[in-house]
C-alpha positions as CSV (number, residue, x, y, z in Angstrom):
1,X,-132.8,-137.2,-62.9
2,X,-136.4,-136.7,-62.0
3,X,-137.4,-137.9,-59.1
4,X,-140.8,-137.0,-59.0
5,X,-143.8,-139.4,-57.8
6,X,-140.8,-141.8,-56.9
7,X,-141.9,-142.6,-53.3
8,X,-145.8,-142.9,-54.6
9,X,-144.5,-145.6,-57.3
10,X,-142.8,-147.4,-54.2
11,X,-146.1,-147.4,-52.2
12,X,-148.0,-148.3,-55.4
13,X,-145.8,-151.7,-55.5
14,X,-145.4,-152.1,-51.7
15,X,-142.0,-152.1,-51.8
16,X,-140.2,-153.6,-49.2
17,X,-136.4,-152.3,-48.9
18,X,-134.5,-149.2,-49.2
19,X,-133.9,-147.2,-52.0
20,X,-131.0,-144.6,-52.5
21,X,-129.6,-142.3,-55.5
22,X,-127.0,-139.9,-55.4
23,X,-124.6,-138.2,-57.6
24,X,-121.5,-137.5,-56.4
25,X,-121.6,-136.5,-52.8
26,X,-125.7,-135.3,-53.3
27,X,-128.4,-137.2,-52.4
28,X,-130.9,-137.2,-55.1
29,X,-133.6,-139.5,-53.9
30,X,-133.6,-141.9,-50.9
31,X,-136.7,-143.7,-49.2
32,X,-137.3,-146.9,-46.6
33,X,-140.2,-148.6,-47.2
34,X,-142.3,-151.9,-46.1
35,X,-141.0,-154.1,-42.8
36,X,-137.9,-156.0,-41.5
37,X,-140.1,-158.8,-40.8
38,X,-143.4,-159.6,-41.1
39,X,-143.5,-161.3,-37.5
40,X,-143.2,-158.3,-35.7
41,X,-144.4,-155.1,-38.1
42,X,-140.9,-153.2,-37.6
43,X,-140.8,-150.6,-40.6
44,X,-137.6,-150.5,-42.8
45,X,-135.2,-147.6,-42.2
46,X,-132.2,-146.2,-44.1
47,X,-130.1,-147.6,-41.5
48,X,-131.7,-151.4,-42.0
49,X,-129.2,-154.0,-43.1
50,X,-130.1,-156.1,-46.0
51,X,-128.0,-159.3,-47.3
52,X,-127.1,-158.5,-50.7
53,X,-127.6,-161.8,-52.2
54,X,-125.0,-162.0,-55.4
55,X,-124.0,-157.9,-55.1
56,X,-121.4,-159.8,-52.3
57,X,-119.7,-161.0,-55.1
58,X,-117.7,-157.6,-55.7
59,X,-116.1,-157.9,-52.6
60,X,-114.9,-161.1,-53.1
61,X,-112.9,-159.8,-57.0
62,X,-111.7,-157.0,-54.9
63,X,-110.6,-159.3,-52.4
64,X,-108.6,-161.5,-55.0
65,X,-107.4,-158.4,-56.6
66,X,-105.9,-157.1,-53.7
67,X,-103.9,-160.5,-53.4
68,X,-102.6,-160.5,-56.5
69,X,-101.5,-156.7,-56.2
70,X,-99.8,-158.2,-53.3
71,X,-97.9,-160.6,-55.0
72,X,-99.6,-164.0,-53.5
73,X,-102.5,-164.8,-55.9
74,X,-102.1,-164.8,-60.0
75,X,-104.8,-164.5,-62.0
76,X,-103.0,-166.6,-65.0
77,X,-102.4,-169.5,-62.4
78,X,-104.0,-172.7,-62.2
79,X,-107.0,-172.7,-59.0
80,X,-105.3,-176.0,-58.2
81,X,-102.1,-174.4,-57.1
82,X,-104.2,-172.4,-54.4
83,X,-106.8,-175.2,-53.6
84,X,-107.0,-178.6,-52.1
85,X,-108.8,-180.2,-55.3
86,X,-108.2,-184.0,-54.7
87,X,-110.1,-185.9,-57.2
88,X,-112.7,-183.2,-58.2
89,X,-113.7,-182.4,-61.8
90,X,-112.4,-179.0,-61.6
91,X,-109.8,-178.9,-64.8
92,X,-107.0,-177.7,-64.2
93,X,-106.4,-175.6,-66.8
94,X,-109.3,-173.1,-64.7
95,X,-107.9,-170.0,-63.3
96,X,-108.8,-167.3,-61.1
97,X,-109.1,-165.1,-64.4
98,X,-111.9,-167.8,-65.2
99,X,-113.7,-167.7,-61.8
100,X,-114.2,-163.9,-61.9
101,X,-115.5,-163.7,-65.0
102,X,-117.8,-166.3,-65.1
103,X,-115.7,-168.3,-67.9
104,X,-114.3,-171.1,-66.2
105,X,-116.8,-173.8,-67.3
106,X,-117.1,-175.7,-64.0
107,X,-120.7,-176.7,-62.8
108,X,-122.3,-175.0,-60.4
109,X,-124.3,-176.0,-57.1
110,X,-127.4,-175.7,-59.0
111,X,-128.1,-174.9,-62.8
112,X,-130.8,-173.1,-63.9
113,X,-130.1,-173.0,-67.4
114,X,-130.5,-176.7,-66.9
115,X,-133.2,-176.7,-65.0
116,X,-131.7,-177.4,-61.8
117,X,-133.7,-176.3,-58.5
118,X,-131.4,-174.5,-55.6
119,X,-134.2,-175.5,-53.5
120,X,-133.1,-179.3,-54.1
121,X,-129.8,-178.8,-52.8
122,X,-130.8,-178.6,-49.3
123,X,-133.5,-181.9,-49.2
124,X,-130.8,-184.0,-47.9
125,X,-128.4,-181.6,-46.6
126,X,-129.3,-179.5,-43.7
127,X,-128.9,-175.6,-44.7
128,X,-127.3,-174.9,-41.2
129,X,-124.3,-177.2,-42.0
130,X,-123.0,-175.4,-44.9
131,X,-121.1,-172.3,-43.2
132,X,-117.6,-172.4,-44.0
133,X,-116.2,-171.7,-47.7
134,X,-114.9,-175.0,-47.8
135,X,-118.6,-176.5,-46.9
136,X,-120.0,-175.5,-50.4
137,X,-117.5,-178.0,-52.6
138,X,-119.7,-180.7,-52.2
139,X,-122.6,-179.2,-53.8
140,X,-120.6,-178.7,-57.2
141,X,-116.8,-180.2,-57.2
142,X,-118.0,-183.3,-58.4
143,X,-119.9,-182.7,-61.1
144,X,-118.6,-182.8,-64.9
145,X,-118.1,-179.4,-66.3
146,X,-120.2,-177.5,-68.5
147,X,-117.6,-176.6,-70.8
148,X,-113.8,-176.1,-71.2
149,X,-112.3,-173.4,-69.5
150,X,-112.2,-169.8,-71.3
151,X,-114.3,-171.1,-74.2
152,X,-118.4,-169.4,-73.0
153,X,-118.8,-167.0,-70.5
154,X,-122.1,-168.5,-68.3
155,X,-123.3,-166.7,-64.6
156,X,-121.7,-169.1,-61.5
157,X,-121.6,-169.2,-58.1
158,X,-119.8,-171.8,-57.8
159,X,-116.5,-170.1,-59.4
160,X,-116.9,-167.6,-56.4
161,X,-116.7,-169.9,-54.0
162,X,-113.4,-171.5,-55.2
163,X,-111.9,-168.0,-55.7
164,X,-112.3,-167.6,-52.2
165,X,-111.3,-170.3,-51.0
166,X,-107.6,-169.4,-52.7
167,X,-108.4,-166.0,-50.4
168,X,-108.7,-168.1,-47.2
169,X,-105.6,-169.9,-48.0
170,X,-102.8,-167.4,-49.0
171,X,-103.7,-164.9,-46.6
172,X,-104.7,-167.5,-43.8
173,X,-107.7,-165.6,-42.6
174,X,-111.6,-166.6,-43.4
175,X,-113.1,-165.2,-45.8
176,X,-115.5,-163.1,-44.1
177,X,-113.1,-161.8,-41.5
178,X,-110.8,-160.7,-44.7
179,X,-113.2,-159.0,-45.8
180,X,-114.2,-157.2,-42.9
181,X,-111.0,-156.1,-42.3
182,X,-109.6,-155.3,-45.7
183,X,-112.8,-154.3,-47.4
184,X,-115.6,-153.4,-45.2
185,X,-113.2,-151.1,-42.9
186,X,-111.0,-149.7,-45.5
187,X,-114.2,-148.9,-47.3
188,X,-115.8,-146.9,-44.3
189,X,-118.9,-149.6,-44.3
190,X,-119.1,-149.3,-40.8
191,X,-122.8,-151.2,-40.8
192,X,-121.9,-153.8,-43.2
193,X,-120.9,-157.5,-42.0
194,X,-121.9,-161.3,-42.5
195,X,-124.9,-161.9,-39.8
196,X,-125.8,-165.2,-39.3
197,X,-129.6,-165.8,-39.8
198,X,-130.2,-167.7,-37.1
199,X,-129.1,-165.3,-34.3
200,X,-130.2,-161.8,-33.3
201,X,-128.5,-158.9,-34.5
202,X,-129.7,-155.0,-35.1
203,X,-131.5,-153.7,-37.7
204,X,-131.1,-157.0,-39.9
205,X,-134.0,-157.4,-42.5
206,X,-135.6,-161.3,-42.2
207,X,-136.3,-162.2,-45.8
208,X,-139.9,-163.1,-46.8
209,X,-141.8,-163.9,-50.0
210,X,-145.6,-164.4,-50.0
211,X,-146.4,-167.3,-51.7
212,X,-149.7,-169.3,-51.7
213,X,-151.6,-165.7,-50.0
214,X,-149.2,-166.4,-47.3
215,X,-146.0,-165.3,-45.8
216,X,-142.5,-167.5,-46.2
217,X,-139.3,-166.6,-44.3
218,X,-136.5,-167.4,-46.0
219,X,-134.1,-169.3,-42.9
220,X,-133.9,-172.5,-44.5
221,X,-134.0,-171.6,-48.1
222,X,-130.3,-171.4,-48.1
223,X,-127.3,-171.3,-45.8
224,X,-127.5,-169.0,-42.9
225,X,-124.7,-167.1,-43.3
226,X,-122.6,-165.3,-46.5
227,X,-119.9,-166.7,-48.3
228,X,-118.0,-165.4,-51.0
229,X,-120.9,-166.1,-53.7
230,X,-123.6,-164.1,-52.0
231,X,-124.9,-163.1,-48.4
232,X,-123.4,-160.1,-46.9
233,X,-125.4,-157.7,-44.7
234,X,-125.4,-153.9,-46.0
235,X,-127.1,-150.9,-45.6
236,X,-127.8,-148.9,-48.9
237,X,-125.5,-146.3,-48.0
238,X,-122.4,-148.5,-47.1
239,X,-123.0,-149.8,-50.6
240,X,-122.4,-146.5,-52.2
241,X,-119.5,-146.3,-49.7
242,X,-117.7,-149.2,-51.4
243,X,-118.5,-148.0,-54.9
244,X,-117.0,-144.5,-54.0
245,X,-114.0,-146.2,-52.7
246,X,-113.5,-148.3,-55.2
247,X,-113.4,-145.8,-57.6
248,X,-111.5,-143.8,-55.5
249,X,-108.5,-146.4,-55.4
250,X,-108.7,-146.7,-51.7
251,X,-109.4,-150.1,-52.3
252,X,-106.9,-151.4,-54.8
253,X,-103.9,-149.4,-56.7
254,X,-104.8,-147.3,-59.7
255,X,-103.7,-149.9,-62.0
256,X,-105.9,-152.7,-60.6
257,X,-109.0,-149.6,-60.0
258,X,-109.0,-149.3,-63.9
259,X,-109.1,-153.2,-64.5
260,X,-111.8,-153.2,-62.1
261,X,-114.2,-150.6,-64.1
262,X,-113.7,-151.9,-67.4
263,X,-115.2,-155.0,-69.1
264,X,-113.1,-158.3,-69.3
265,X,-115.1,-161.0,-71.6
266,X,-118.2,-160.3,-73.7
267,X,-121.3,-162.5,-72.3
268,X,-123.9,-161.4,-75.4
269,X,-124.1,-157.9,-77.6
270,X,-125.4,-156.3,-74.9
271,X,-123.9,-157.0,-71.5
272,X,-120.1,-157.9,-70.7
273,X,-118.6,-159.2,-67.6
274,X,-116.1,-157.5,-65.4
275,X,-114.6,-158.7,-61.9
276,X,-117.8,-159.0,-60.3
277,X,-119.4,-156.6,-62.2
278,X,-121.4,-156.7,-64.8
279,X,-121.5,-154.0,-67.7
280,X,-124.6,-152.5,-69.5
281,X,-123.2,-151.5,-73.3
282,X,-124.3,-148.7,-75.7
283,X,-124.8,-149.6,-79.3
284,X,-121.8,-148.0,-80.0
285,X,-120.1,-150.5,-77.9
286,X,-119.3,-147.8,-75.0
287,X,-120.3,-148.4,-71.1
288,X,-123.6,-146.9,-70.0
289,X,-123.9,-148.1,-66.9
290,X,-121.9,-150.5,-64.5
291,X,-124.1,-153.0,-62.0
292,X,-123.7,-156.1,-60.0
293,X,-127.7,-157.3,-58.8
294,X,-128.4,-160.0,-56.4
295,X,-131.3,-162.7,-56.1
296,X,-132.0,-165.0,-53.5
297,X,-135.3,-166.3,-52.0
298,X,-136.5,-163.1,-49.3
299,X,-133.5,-160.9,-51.0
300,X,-132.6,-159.0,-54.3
301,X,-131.4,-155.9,-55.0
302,X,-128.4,-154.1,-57.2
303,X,-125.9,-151.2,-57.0
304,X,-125.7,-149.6,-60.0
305,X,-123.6,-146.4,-61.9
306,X,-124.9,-145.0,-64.5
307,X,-121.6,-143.4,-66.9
308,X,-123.3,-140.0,-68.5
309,X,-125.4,-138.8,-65.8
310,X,-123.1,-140.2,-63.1
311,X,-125.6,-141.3,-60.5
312,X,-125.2,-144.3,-58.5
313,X,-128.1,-146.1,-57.7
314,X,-128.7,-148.8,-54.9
315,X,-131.9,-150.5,-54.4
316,X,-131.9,-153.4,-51.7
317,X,-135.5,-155.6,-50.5
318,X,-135.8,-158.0,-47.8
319,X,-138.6,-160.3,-50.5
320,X,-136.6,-162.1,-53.7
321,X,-139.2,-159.6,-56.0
322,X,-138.8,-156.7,-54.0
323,X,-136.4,-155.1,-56.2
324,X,-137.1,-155.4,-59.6
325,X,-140.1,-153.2,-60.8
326,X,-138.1,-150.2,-58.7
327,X,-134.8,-151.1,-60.8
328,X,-136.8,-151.2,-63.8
329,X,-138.2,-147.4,-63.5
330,X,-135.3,-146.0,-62.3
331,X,-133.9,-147.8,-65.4
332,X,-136.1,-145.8,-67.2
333,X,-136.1,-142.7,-66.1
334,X,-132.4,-142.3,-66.8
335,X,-133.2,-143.6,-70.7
336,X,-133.8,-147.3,-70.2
């Protein structure tokens, strides 16, 4: 790939994040650009930590996969027989299967297809007490399904959240500690973690958006610490880490590495979705590339692979636009 004029396309658009290709164990391109807040003026560095808005969902089907290589979670089986669902509308024909690949047809926290505003969700409900899986139910549990399960395969957070909430209960551990421990360690991701917003840690980005000419921070745009939908706190490189060990079955078996990588329901002619991921077709039906991208207000980002040239790409941005004009070139430069 040619990287040329790269870094002057990223000061052109005033990037604000980290970008970094590779292929294989050589570093084709990497660069850290713009602030990790706007309060202070601290530059962004290759070692910055940046929440991963919706990428975090790949840890949590890797998660659930590992359980049911284990033996305690099925994929076939009712959510209901892991969850505490009392009177919800979840159905209970919807299964894990459903929850990971986006075909489950439960509602989630906030629509957009129906022009529901995330921003809502928090005018009556303070951001800061929504911090445990469990917390989330409320925002979606209740409300009447979008469709039956297994019959249209439509993007939700809210299927994440259930699927790891049947985590939290047959291994007995939170979520984020499980996947710490089973995911972040195993996976060498020795900067990665679930930072709560509100606190100080090192070399955490703040989010912020400019809107109006003027600077927003994101703290109370959503809650203030990751779940299983979105959230966690990586550097660009501890993202490649996980894809490297994914692939290299360090994660999961062999058998549950393959199911992993390859596409599980069709969402349009295009694009198919996996366990997490999300799968970028050829004409001729093949994979060209393999991604799971991430939005939230003062984040985005995405981890990318593309199949012939075998480069990974990882692109993370502390402002909910950051990322998407750099994903777009790199796009095409490899043929896009």
């Amino acid at each position: 790939m040619d990287t040329t004029g790269l870094e002057a396309f990223l000061s052109d658009q005033h990037f604000s994040g980290v970008v970094v290709l590779k292929h294989g164990n050589a570093t084709l391109f990497e660069a850290a650009t713009g602030l990790v807040t706007q309060r202070w003026g601290i530059p962004n560095t290759l070692e910055t930590r940046f929440d991963s808005a919706g990428i975090t969902k790949l840890f949590t089907s890797v998660a659930v996969l590992q359980q049911v290589e284990a033996g305690k979670l099925d994929l076939e089986a009712s959510i209901h027989e892991y969850v505490d669902l009392g009177e919800t509308t979840i159905d209970r024909e919807v299964t894990l299967l459903h929850l990971l690949t986006h075909t489950s047809g439960i509602a989630d926290d906030a629509d957009e297809d129906a022009d529901e505003s995330y921003a809502e969700l928090w005018l009556d409900r303070p951001t800061y007490s929504v911090t445990a899986t469990r917390d989330f139910l409320p925002l979606f549990a209740h409300k009447p399904p979008v469709s039956a399960p297994g019959v249209e395969s439509r993007y939700c957070n809210a299927g994440y959240i259930l699927a790891g909430l049947a985590l939290e209960e047959v291994t007995g551990r939170s979520y984020r500690q499980y996947v710490f421990d089973e995911i972040f360690a195993r996976a060498g991701m020795l900067d990665s973690g679930f930072y709560d917003r509100r606190e100080a840690a090192p070399r955490v980005a703040e989010g912020w958006d400019l809107i109006d000419d003027g600077w927003v921070q994101n703290i109370f745009s959503y809650p203030p610490i990751g779940s299983p939908d979105a959230g966690a706190h990586v550097t660009a490189h501890d993202l490649l880490r996980f894809m490297d060990a994914a692939r290299g079955s360090q994660l999961m078996n062999p058998e549950f590495t393959e199911e992993f990588f390859i596409p599980q329901v069709e969402y349009d002619e295009t694009t198919s979705y996996g366990f997490g991921l999300e799968f970028d077709l050829n004409e001729d039906g093949t994979v060209r590339s393999y991604y799971k991208d991430g939005i939230n207000p003062g984040a985005s980002g995405i981890l990318r692979h593309y199949v012939a040239e075998e480069i990974d790409v990882a692109v993370l941005s502390n402002s909910e636009d950051g990322a998407w004009d750099v994903v777009l070139e790199i796009d095409e430069r490899l043929g896009g």
